[in-house]
C-alpha positions, 0 to 999 in steps of 0.5 A: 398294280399299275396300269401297264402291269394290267394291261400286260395280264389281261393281254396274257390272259387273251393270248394264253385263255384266261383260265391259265393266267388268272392267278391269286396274285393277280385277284389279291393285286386287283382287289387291293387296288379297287376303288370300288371293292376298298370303298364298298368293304369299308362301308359295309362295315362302317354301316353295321357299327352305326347300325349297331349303335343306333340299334336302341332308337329303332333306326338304322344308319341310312334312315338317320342320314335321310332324316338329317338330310330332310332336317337339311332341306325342308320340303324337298322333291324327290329329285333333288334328295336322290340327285344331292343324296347319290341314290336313284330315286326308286331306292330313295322311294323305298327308303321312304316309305319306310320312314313314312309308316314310323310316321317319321316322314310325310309326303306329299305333291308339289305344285306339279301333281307328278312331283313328290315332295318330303318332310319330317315330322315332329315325330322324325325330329325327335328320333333324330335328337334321340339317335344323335347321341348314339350317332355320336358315339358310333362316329367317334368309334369309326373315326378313332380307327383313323385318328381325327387328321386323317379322318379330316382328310379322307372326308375331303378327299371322298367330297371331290371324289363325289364332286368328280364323279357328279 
C-alpha cells in the first residue's frame, strides 16, 4: 500500500465511520508494509532461537548481548550503554541487576556520585566464552534462513536505519 492509497482509506474511513471501511484487506496491507510490526515479529523470533540456544549456559540472548557490549566498553556509565545500546536507561538498570546478582556484572560510582558505572566480571567473561559457541550455532541457524549475502546486506541496512533514527 502506498502512501496515497492510505491516505485514500483513512479519508474513507472518516467520511463513511471507520467501523464501515476497515476492512481485512486494509489490516492484511498495513501490517505487510509495517516496519514496526515486520521488525518486532522478526525479532521475537529471532530472540527465542537465541534464547533456546544459549538456554545450556543459563543466559538469554539480551544478557549475552549486554555482557559482549560491557566486554566492548570496560567501565562504561549507564548513559552511554542505554544511548549506544538503543534501551532507556530504567530497562537497561533492570537488565542490570540481573546480571549483577549471577555475579556477572559489578556496579559502581563514577567520579560523579549520580553516575553508575558497569563491568564484567571474571565470572561474566566466562559465561561469554562459554555461551559463544552456542551463540554460534543459533546465528548460523538464523543467518542461514537468508543466506549469508542477503544477511550482510540486511545487517547494513538496519545500521543506517539506527543511524537515521538516532
Amino acid at each position: 500500500m502506498n502512501y496515497k492509497e492510505l491516505q485514500d482509506e483513512l479519508a474513507a474511513m472518516r467520511t463513511n465511520g471507520a467501523a464501515s471501511c476497515l476492512s481485512s484487506a486494509f489490516c492484511l496491507d498495513l501490517a505487510r508494509s509495517c516496519a514496526a510490526f515486520n521488525l518486532r515479529r522478526a525479532s521475537r523470533l529471532v530472540t527465542q532461537a537465541f534464547d533456546q540456544a544459549l538456554k545450556p549456559v543459563g543466559l538469554k540472548i539480551t544478557q549475552f548481548s549486554l555482557l559482549v557490549s560491557f566486554v566492548l566498553s570496560p567501565d562504561s556509565n549507564l548513559a552511554q550503554l542505554a544511548q549506544g545500546l538503543g534501551m532507556d536507561r530504567t530497562t537497561l538498570s533492570r537488565n542490570l541487576r540481573v546480571l549483577e546478582k549471577k555475579g556477572l556484572v559489578k556496579t559502581h560510582s563514577g567520579e560523579d556520585r549520580r553516575e553508575q558505572r558497569v563491568e564484567i566480571t571474571n565470572k561474566g567473561k566466562g559465561a561469554v566464552l562459554q555461551a559463544v559457541p552456542l551463540w554460534h550455532q543459533a546465528q548460523e541457524r538464523v543467518v542461514g534462513t537468508l543466506g549469508k549475502d542477503k544477511w550482510d546486506g540486511l545487517a547494513k541496512d538496519l545500521r543506517t536505519m539506527v543511524k537515521g533514527l538516532r
